[in-house]
C-alpha positions as a Markdown table, in Angstrom:
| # | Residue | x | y | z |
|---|---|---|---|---|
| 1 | Unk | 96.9 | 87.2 | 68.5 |
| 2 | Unk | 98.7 | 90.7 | 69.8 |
| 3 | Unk | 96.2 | 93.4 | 71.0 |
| 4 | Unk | 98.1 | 95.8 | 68.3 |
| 5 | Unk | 96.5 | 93.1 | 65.4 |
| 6 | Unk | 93.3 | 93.7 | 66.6 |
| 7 | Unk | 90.8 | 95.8 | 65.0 |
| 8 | Unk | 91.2 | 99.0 | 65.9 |
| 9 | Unk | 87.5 | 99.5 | 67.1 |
| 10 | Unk | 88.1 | 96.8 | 69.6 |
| 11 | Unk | 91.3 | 97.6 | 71.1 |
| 12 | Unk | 90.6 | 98.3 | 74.9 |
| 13 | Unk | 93.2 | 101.2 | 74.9 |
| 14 | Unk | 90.8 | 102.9 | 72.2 |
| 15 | Unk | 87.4 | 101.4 | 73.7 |
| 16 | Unk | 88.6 | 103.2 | 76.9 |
| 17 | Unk | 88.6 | 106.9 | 75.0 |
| 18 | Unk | 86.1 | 106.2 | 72.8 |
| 19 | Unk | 83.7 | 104.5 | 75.5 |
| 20 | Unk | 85.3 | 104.8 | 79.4 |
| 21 | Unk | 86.0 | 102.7 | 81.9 |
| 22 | Unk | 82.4 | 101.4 | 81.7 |
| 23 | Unk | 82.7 | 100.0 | 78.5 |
| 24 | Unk | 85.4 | 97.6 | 79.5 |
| 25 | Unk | 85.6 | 94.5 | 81.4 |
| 26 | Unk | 87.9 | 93.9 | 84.7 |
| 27 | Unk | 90.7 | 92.0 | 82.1 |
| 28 | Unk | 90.5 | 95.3 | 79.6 |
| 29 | Unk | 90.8 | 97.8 | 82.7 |
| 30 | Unk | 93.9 | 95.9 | 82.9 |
| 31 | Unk | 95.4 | 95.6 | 79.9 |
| 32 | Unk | 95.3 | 99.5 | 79.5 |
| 33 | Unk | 97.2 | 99.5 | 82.7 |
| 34 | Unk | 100.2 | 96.8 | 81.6 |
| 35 | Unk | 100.1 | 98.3 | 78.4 |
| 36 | Unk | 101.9 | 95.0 | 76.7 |
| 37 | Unk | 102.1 | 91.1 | 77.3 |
| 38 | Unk | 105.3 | 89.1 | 77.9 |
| 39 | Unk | 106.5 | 86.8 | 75.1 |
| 40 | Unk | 103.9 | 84.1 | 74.2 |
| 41 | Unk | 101.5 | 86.1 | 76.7 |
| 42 | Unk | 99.2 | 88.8 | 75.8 |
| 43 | Unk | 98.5 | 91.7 | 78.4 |
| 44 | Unk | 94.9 | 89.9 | 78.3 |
| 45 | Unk | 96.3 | 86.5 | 79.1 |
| 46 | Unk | 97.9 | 87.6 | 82.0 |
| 47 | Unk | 95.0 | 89.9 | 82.8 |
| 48 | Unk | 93.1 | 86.9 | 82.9 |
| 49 | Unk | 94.9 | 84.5 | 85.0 |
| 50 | Unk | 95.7 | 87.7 | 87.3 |
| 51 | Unk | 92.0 | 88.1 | 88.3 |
| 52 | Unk | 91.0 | 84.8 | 89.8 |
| 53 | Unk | 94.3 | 84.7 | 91.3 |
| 54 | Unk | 93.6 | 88.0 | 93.2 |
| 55 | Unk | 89.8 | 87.7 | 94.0 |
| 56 | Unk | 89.0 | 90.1 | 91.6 |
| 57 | Unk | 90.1 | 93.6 | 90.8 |
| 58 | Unk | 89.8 | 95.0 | 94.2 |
| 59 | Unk | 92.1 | 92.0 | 95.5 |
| 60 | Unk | 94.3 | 92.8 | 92.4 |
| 61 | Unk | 94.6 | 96.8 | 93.2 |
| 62 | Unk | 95.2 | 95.5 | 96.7 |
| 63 | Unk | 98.1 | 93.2 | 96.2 |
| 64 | Unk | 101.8 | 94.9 | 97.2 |
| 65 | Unk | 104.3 | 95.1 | 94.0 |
| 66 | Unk | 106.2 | 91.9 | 95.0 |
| 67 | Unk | 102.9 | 89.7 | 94.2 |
Protein backbone atom coordinates (compact mmCIF):
# COMPACT_ATOMS: atom_id res chain seq x y z
CA UNK A 1 0.00 0.00 0.00
CA UNK A 2 1.26 3.78 -0.92
CA UNK A 3 2.33 5.94 2.18
CA UNK A 4 -0.41 8.55 0.76
CA UNK A 5 -3.29 5.57 1.57
CA UNK A 6 -2.21 5.40 4.82
CA UNK A 7 -3.98 6.87 7.72
CA UNK A 8 -3.13 10.08 8.10
CA UNK A 9 -2.04 9.80 11.85
CA UNK A 10 0.51 7.34 10.78
CA UNK A 11 2.08 8.88 7.86
CA UNK A 12 5.90 9.56 8.90
CA UNK A 13 5.78 12.91 7.01
CA UNK A 14 3.03 13.95 9.60
CA UNK A 15 4.44 11.79 12.57
CA UNK A 16 7.66 13.90 11.95
CA UNK A 17 5.58 17.41 12.71
CA UNK A 18 3.33 16.10 14.96
CA UNK A 19 6.00 14.01 16.97
CA UNK A 20 9.91 14.81 15.68
CA UNK A 21 12.58 12.98 14.61
CA UNK A 22 12.31 10.88 17.78
CA UNK A 23 9.18 9.51 17.06
CA UNK A 24 10.33 7.77 13.96
CA UNK A 25 12.36 4.92 13.09
CA UNK A 26 15.75 4.93 10.86
CA UNK A 27 13.31 3.61 7.58
CA UNK A 28 10.69 6.73 8.49
CA UNK A 29 13.69 9.31 8.87
CA UNK A 30 14.02 8.18 5.37
CA UNK A 31 11.09 8.08 3.79
CA UNK A 32 10.51 11.86 4.70
CA UNK A 33 13.80 12.36 3.00
CA UNK A 34 12.88 10.43 -0.60
CA UNK A 35 9.62 11.77 -0.29
CA UNK A 36 8.12 8.88 -2.82
CA UNK A 37 8.85 5.19 -3.83
CA UNK A 38 9.67 3.91 -7.37
CA UNK A 39 6.95 1.89 -9.22
CA UNK A 40 6.09 -1.38 -7.27
CA UNK A 41 8.44 0.10 -4.45
CA UNK A 42 7.38 2.27 -1.61
CA UNK A 43 9.86 5.03 -0.22
CA UNK A 44 9.66 2.38 2.87
CA UNK A 45 10.60 -0.54 0.83
CA UNK A 46 13.57 0.96 -0.33
CA UNK A 47 14.14 2.50 3.01
CA UNK A 48 14.31 -0.83 4.20
CA UNK A 49 16.56 -2.69 2.01
CA UNK A 50 18.75 0.72 2.04
CA UNK A 51 19.63 0.29 5.70
CA UNK A 52 21.21 -3.18 6.05
CA UNK A 53 22.82 -2.40 2.81
CA UNK A 54 24.55 0.70 4.30
CA UNK A 55 25.28 -0.51 8.02
CA UNK A 56 22.74 1.61 9.21
CA UNK A 57 21.84 5.24 8.87
CA UNK A 58 25.19 6.68 9.63
CA UNK A 59 26.69 4.24 6.78
CA UNK A 60 23.67 5.43 4.72
CA UNK A 61 24.34 9.46 5.37
CA UNK A 62 27.91 8.45 4.63
CA UNK A 63 27.57 6.85 1.20
CA UNK A 64 28.60 9.30 -1.99
CA UNK A 65 25.47 9.98 -4.46
CA UNK A 66 26.62 7.36 -7.04
CA UNK A 67 25.80 4.49 -4.33
Amino acid sequence: MAIKDWPEGERPRERLVAHGAQALSDAELIVVILGTGTTGRSALDLAREALPRFGGLSGLLASGPDE
